[in-house]
PQR file of N, CA, C, O and H, with PARSE charges and radii, in Angstrom:
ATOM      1  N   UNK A   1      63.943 153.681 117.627 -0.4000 1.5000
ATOM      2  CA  UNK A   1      64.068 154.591 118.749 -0.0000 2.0000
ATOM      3  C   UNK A   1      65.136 154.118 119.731  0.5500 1.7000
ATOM      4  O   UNK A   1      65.828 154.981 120.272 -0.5500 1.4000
ATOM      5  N   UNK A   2      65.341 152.788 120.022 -0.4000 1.5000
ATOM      6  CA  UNK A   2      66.163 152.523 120.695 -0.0000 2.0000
ATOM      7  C   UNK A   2      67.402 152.436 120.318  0.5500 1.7000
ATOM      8  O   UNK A   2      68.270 152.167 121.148 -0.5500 1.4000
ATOM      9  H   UNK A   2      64.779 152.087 119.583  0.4000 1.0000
ATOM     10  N   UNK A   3      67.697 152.643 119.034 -0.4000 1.5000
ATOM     11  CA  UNK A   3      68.985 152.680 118.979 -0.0000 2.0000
ATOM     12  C   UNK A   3      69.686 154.197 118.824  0.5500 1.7000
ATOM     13  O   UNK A   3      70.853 154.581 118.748 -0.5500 1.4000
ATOM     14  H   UNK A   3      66.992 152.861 118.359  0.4000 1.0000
ATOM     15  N   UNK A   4      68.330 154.891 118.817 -0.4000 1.5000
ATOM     16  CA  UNK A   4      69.124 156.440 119.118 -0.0000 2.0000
ATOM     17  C   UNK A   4      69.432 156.544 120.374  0.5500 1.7000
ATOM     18  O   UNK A   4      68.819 156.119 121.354 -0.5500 1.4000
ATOM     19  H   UNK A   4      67.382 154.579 118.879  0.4000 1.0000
ATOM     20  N   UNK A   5      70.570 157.224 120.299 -0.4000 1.5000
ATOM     21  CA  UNK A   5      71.086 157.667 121.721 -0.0000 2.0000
ATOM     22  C   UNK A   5      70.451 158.477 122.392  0.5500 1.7000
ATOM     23  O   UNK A   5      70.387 158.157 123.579 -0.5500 1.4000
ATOM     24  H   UNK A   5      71.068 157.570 119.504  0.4000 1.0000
ATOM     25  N   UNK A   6      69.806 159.671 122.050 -0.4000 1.5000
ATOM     26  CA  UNK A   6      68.953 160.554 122.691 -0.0000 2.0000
ATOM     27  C   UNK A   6      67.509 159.942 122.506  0.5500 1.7000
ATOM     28  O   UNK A   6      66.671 160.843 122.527 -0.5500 1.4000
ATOM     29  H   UNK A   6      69.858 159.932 121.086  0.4000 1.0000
ATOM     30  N   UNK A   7      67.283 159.425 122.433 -0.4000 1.5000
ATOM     31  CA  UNK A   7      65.734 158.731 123.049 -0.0000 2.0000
ATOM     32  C   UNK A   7      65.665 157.900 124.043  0.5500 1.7000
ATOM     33  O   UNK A   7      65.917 156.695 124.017 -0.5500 1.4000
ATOM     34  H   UNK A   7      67.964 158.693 122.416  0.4000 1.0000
ATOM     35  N   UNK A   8      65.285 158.609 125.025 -0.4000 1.5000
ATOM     36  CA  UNK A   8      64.997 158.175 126.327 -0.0000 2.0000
ATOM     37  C   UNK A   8      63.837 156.621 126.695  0.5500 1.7000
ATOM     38  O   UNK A   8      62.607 156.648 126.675 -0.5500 1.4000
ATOM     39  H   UNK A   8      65.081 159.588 125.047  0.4000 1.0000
ATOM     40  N   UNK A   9      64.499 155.709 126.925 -0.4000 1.5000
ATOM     41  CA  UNK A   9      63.678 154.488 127.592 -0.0000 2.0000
ATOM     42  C   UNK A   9      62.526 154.789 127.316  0.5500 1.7000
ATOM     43  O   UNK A   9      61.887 154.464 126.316 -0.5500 1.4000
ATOM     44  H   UNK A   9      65.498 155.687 126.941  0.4000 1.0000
ATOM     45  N   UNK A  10      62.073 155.695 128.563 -0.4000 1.5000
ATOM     46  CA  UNK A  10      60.900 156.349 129.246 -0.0000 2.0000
ATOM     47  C   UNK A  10      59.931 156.929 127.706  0.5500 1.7000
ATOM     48  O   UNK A  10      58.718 156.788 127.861 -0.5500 1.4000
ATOM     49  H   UNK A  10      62.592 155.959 129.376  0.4000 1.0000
ATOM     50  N   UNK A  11      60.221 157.344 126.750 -0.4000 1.5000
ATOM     51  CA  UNK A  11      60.173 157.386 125.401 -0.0000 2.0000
ATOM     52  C   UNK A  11      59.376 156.503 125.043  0.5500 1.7000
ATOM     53  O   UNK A  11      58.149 156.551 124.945 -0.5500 1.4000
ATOM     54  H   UNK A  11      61.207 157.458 126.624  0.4000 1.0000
ATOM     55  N   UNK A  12      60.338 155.398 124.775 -0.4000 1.5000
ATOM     56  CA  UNK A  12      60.145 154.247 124.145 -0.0000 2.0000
ATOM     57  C   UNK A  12      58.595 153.476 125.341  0.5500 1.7000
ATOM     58  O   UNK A  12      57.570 153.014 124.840 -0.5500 1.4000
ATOM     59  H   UNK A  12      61.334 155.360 124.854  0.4000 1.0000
ATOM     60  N   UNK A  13      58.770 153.519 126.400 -0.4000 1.5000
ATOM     61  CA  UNK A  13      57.814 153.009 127.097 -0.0000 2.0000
ATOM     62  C   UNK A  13      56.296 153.875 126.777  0.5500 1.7000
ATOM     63  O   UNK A  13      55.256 153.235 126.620 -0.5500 1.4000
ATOM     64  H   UNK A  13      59.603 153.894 126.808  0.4000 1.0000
ATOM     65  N   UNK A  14      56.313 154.864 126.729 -0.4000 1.5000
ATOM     66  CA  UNK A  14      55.614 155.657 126.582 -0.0000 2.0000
ATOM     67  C   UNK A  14      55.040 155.824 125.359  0.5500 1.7000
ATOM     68  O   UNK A  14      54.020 156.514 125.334 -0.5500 1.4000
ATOM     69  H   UNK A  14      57.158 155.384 126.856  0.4000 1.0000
ATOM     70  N   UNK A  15      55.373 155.442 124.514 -0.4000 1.5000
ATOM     71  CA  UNK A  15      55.134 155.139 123.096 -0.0000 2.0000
ATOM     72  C   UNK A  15      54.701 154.070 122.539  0.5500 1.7000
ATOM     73  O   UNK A  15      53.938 154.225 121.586 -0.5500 1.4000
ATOM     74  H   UNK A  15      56.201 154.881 124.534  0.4000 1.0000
ATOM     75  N   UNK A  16      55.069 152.635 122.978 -0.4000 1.5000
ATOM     76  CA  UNK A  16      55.195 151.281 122.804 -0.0000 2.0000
ATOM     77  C   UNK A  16      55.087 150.323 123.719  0.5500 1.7000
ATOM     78  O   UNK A  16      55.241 149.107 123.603 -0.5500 1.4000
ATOM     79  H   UNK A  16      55.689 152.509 123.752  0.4000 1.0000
ATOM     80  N   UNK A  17      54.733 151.151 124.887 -0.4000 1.5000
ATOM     81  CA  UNK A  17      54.674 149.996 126.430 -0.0000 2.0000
ATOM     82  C   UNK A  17      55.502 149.161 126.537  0.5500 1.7000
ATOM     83  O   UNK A  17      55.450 148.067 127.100 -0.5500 1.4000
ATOM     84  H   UNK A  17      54.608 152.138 124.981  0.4000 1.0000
ATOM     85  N   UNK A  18      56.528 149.791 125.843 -0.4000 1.5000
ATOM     86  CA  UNK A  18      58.016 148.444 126.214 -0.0000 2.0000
ATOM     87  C   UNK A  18      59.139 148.917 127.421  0.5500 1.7000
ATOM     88  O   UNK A  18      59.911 149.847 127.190 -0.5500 1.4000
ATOM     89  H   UNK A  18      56.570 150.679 125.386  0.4000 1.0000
ATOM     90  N   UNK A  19      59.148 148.509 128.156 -0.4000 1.5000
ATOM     91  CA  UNK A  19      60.098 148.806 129.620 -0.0000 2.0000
ATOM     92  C   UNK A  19      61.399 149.014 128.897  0.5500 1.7000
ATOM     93  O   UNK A  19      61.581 148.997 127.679 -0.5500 1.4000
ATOM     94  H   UNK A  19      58.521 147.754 128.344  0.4000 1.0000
ATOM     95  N   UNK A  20      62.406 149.242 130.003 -0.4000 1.5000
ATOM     96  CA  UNK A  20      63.744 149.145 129.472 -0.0000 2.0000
ATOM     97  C   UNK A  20      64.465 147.558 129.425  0.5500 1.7000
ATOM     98  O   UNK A  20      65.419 147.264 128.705 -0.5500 1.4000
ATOM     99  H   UNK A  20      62.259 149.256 130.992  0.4000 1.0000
ATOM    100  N   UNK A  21      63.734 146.592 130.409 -0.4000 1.5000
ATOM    101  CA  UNK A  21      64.046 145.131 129.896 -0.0000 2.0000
ATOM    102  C   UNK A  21      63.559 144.905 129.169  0.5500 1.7000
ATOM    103  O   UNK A  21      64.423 144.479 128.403 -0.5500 1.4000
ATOM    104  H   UNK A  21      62.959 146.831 130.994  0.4000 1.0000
ATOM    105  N   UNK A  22      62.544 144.824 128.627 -0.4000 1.5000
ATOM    106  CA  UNK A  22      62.195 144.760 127.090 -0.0000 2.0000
ATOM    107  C   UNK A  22      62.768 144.967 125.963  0.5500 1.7000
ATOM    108  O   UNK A  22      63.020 144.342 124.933 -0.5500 1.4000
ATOM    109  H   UNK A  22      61.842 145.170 129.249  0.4000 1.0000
ATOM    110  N   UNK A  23      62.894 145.840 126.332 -0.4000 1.5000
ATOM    111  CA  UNK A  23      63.665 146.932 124.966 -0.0000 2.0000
ATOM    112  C   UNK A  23      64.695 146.050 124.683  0.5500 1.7000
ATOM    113  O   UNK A  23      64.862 145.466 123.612 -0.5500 1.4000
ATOM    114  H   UNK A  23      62.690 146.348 127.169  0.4000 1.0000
ATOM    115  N   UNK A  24      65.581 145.949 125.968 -0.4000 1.5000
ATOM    116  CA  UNK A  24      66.878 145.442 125.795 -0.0000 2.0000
ATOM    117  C   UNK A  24      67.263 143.436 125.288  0.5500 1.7000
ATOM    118  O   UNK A  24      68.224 142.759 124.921 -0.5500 1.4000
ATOM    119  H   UNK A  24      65.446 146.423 126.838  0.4000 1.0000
ATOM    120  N   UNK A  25      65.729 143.247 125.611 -0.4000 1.5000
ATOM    121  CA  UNK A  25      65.473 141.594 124.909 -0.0000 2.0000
ATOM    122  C   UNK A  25      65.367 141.825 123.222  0.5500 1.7000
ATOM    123  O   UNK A  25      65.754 140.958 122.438 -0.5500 1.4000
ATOM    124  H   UNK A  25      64.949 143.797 125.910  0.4000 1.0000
ATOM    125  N   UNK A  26      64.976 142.698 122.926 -0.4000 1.5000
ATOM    126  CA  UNK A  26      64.013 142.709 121.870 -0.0000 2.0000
ATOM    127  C   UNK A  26      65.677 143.030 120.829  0.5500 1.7000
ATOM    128  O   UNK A  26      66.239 142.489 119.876 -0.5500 1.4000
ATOM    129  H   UNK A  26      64.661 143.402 123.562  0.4000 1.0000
ATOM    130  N   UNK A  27      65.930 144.250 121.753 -0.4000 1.5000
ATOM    131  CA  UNK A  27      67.531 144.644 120.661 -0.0000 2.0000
ATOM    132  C   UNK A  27      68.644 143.107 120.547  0.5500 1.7000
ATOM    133  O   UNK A  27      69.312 142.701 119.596 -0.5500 1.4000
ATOM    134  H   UNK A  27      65.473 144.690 122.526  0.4000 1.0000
ATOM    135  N   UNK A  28      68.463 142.544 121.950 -0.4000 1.5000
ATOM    136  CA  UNK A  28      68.862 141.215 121.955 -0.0000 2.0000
ATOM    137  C   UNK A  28      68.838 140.493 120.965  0.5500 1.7000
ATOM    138  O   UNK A  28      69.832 140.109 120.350 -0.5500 1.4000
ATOM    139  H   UNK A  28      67.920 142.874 122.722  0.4000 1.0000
ATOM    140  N   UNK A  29      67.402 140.174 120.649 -0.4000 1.5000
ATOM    141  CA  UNK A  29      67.091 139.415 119.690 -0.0000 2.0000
ATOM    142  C   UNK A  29      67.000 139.731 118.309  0.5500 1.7000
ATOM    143  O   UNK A  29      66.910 138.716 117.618 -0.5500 1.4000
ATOM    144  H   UNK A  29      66.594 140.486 121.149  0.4000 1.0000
ATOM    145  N   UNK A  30      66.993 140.847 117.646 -0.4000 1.5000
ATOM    146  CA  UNK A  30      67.188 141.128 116.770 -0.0000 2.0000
ATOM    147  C   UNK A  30      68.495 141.913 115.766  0.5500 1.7000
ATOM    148  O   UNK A  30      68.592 142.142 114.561 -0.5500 1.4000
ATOM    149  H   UNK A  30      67.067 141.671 118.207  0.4000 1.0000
ATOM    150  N   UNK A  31      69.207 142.113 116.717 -0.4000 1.5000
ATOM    151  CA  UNK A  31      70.907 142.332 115.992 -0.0000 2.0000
ATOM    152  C   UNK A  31      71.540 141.442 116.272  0.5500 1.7000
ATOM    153  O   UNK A  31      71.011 140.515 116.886 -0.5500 1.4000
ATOM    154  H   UNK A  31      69.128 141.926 117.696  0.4000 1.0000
ATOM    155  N   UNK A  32      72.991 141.397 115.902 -0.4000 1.5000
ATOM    156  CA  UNK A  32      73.579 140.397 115.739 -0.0000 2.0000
ATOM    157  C   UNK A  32      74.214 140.448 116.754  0.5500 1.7000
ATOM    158  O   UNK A  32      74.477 141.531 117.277 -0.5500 1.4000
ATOM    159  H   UNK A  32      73.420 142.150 115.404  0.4000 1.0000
ATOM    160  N   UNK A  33      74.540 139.478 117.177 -0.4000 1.5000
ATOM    161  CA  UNK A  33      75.557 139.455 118.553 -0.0000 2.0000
ATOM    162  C   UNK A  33      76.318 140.520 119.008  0.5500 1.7000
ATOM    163  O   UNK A  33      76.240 141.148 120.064 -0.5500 1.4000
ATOM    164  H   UNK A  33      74.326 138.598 116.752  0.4000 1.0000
ATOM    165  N   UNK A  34      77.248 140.663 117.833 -0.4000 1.5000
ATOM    166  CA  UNK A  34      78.880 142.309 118.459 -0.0000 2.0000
ATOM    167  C   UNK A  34      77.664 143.418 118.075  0.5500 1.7000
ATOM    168  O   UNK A  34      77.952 144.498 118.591 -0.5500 1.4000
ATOM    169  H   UNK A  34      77.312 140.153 116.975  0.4000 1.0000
ATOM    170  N   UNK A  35      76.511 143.476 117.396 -0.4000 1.5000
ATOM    171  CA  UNK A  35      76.152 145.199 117.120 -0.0000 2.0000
ATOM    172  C   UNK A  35      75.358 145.019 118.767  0.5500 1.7000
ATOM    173  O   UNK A  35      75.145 146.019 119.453 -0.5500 1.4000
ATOM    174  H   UNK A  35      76.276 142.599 116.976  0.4000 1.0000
ATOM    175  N   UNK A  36      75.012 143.726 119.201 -0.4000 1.5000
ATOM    176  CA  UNK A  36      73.978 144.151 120.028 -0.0000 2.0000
ATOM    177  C   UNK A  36      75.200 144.571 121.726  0.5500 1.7000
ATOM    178  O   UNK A  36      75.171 145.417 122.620 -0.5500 1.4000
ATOM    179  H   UNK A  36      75.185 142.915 118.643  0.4000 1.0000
ATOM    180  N   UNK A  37      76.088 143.417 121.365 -0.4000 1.5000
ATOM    181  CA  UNK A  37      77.243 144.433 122.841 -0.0000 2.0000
ATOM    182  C   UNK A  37      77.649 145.798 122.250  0.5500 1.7000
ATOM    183  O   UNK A  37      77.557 146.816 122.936 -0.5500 1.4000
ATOM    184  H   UNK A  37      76.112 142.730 120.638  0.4000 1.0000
ATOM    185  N   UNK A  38      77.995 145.816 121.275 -0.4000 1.5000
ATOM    186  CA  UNK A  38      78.563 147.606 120.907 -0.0000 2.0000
ATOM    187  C   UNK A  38      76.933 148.486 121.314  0.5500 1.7000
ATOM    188  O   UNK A  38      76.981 149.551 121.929 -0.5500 1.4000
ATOM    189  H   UNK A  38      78.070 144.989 120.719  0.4000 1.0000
ATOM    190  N   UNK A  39      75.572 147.878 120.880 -0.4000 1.5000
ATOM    191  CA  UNK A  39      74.728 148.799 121.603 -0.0000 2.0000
ATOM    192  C   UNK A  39      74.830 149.224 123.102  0.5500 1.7000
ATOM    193  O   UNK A  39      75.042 150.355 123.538 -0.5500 1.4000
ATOM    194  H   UNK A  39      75.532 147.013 120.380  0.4000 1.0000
ATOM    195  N   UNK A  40      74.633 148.072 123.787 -0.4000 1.5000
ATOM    196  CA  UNK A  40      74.785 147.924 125.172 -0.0000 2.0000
ATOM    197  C   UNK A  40      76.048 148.415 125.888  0.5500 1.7000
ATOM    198  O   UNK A  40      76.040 148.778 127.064 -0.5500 1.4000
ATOM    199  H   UNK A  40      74.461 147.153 123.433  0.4000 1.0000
ATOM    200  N   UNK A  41      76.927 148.406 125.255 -0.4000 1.5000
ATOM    201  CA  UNK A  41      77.876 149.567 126.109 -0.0000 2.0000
ATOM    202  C   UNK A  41      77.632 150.530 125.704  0.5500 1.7000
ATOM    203  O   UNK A  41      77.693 151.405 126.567 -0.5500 1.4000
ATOM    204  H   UNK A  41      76.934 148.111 124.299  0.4000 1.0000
ATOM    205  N   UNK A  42      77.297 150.954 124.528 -0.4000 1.5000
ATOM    206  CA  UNK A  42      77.142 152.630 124.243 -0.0000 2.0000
ATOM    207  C   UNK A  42      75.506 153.066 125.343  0.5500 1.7000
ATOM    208  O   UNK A  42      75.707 154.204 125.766 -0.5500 1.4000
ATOM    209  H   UNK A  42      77.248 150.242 123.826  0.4000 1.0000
ATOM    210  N   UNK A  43      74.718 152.774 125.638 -0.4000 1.5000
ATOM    211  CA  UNK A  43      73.492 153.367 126.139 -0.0000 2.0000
ATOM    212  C   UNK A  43      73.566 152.501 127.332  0.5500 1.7000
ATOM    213  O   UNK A  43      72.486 152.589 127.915 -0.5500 1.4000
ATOM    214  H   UNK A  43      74.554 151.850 125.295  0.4000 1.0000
ATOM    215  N   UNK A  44      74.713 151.363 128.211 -0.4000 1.5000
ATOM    216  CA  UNK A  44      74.562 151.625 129.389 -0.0000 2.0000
ATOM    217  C   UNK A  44      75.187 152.949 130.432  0.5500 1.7000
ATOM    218  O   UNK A  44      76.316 153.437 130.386 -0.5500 1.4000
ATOM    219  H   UNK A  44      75.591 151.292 127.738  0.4000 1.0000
ATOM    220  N   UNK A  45      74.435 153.195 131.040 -0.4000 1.5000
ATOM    221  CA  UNK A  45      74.766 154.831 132.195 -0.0000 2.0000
ATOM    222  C   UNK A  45      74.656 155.724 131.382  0.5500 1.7000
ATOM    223  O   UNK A  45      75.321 156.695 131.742 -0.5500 1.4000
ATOM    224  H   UNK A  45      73.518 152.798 131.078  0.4000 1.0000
ATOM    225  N   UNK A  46      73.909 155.953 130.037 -0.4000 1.5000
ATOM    226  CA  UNK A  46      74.335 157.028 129.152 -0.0000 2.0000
ATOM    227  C   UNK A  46      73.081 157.882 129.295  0.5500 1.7000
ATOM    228  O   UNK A  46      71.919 157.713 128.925 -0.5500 1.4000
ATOM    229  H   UNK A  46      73.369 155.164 129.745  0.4000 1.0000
ATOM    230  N   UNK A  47      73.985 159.291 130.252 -0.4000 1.5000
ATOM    231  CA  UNK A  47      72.281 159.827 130.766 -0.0000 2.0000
ATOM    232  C   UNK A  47      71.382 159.938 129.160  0.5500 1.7000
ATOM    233  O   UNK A  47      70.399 159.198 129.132 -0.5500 1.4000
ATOM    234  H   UNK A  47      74.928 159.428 130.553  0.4000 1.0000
ATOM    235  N   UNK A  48      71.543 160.489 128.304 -0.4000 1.5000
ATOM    236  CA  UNK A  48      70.230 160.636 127.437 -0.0000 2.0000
ATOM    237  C   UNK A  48      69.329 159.667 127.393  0.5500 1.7000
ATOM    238  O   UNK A  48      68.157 159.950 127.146 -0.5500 1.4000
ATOM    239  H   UNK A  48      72.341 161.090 128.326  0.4000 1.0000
ATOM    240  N   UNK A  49      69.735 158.331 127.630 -0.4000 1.5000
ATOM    241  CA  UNK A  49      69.118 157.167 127.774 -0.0000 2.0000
ATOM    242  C   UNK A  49      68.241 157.143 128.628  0.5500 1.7000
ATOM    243  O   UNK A  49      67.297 156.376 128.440 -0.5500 1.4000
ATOM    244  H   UNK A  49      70.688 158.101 127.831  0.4000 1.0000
ATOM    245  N   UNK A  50      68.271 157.888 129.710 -0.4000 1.5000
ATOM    246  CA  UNK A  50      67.566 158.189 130.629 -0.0000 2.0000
ATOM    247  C   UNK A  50      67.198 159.386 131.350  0.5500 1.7000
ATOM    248  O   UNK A  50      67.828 160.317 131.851 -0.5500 1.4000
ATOM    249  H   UNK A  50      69.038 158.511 129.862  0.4000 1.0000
ATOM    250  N   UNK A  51      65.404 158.922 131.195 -0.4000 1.5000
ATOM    251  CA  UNK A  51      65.224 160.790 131.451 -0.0000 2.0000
ATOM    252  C   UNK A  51      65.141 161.741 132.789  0.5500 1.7000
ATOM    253  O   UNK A  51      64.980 162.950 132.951 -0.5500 1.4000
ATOM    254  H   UNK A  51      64.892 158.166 130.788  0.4000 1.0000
ATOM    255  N   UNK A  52      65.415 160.099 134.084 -0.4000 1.5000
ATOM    256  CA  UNK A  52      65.926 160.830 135.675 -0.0000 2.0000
ATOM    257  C   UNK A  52      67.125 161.718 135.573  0.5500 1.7000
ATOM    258  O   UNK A  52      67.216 162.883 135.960 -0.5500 1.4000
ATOM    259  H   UNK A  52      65.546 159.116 133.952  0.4000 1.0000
ATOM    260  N   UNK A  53      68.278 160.773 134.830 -0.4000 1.5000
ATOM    261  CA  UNK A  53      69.571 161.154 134.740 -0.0000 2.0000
ATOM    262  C   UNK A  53      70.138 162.384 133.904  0.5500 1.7000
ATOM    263  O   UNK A  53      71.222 162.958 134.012 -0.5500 1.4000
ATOM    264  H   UNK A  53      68.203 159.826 134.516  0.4000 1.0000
ATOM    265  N   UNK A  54      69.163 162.594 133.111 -0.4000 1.5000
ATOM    266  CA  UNK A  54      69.097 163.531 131.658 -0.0000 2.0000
ATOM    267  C   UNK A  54      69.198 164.956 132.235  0.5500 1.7000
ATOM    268  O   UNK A  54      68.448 165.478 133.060 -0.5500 1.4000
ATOM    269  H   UNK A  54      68.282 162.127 133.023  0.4000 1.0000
ATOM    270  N   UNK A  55      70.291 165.479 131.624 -0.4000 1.5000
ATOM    271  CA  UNK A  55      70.429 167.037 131.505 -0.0000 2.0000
ATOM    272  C   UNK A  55      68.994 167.725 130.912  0.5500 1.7000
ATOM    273  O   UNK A  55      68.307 167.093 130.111 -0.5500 1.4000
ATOM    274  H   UNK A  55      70.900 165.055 130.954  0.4000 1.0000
ATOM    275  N   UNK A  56      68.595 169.115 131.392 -0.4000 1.5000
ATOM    276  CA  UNK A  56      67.837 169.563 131.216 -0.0000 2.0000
ATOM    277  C   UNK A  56      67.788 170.460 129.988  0.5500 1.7000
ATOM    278  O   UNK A  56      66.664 170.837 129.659 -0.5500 1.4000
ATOM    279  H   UNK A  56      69.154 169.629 132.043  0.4000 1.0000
ATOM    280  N   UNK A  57      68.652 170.798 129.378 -0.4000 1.5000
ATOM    281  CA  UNK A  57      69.344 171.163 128.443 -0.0000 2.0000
ATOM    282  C   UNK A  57      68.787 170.288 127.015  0.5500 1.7000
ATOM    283  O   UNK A  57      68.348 170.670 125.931 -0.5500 1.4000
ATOM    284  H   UNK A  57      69.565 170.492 129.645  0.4000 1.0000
ATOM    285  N   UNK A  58      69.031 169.007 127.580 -0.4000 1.5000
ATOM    286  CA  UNK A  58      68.511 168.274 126.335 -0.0000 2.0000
ATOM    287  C   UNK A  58      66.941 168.043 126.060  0.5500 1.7000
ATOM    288  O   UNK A  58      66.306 167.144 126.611 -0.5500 1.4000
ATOM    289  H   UNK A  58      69.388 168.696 128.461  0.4000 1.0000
ATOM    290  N   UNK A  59      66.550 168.692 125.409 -0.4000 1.5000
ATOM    291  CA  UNK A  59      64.807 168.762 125.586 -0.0000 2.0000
ATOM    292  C   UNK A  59      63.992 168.139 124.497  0.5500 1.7000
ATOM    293  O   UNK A  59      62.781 168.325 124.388 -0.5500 1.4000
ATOM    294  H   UNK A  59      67.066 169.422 124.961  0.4000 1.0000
ATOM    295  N   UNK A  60      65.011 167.069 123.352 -0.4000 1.5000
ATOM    296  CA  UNK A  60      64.672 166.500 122.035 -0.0000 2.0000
ATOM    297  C   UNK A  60      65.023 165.201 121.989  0.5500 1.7000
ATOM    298  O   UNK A  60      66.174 164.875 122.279 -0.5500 1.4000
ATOM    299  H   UNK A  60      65.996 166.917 123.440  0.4000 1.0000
ATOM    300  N   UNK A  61      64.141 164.336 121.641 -0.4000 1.5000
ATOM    301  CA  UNK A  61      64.956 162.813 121.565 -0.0000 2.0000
ATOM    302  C   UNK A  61      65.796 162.750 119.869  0.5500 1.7000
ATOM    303  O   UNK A  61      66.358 161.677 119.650 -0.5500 1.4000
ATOM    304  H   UNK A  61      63.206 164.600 121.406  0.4000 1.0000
ATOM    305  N   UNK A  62      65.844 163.333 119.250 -0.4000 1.5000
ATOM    306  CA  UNK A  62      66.826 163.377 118.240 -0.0000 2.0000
ATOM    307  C   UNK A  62      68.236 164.504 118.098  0.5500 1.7000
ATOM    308  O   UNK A  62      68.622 165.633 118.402 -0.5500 1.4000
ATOM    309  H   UNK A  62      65.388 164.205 119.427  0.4000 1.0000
ATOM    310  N   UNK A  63      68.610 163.305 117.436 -0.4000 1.5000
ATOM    311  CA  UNK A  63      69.458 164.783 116.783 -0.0000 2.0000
ATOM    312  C   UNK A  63      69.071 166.041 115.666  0.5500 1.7000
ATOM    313  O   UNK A  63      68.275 165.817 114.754 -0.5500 1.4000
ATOM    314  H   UNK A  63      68.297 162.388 117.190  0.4000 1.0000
ATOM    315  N   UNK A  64      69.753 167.443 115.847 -0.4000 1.5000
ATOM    316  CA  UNK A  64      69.060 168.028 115.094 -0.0000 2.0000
ATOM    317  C   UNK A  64      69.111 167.886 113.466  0.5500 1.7000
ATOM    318  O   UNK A  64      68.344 168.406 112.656 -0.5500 1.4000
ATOM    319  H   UNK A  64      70.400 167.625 116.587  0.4000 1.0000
ATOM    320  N   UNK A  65      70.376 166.927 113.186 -0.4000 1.5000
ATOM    321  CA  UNK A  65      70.722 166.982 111.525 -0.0000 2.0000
ATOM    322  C   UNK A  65      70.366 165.268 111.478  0.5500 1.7000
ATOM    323  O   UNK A  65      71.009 164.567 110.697 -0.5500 1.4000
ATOM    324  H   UNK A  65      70.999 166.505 113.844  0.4000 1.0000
ATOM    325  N   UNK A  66      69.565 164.805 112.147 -0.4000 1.5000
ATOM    326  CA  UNK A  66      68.773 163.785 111.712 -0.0000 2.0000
ATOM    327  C   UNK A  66      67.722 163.562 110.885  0.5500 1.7000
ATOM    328  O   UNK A  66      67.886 162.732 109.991 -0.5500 1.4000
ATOM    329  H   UNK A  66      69.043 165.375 112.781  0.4000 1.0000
ATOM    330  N   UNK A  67      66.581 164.168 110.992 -0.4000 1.5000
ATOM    331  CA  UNK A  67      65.500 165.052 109.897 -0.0000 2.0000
ATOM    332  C   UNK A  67      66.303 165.750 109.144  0.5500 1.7000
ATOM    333  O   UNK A  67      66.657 166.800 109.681 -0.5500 1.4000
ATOM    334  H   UNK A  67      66.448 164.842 111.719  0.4000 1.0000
ATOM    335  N   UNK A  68      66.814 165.520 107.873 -0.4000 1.5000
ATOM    336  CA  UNK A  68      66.871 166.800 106.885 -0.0000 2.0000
ATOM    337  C   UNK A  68      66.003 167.072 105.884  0.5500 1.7000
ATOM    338  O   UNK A  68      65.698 166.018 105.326 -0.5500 1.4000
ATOM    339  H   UNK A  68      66.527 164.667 107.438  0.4000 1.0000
ATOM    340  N   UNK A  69      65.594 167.791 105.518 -0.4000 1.5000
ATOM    341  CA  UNK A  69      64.455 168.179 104.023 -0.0000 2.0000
ATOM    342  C   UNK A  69      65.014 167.609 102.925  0.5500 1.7000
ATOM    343  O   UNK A  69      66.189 167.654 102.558 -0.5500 1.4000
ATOM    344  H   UNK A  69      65.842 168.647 105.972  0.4000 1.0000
ATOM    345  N   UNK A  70      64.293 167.191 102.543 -0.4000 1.5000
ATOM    346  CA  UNK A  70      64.435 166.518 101.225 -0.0000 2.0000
ATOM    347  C   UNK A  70      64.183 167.503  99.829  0.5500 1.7000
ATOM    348  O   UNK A  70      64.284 167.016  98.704 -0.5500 1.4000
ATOM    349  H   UNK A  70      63.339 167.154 102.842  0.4000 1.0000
TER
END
């Protein structure tokens, strides 16, 4: 979840009781060094990331051609 872009923190907390410092230890610790800065600039200020900042428009934490039928 956290490494989708449209899933909101607030999501992830809400799901897993993991804050957004959490989250961000946990991605820490488990990618590798450059995937975990290429995360961290892509989802810092990035409203979908957050659901104060979040367009209203966006009303899905995925993308829609993420699920496809098998």
């Amino acid at each position: 979840m956290a490494w989708e872009d449209r899933t909101p923190f607030e999501a992830i907390e809400q799901q897993f009781g993991l804050g957004e410092p959490e989250v961000i230890k946990l991605m820490r610790k488990r990618l590798k060094p450059r995937s975990f800065r290429l995360w961290r600039a892509r989802v810092s200020g990035r409203a979908t990331k957050h659901a104060s900042i979040r367009s209203p428009d966006v009303s899905r934490g995925y993308c829609p051609t993420q699920y496809k039928p098998r």
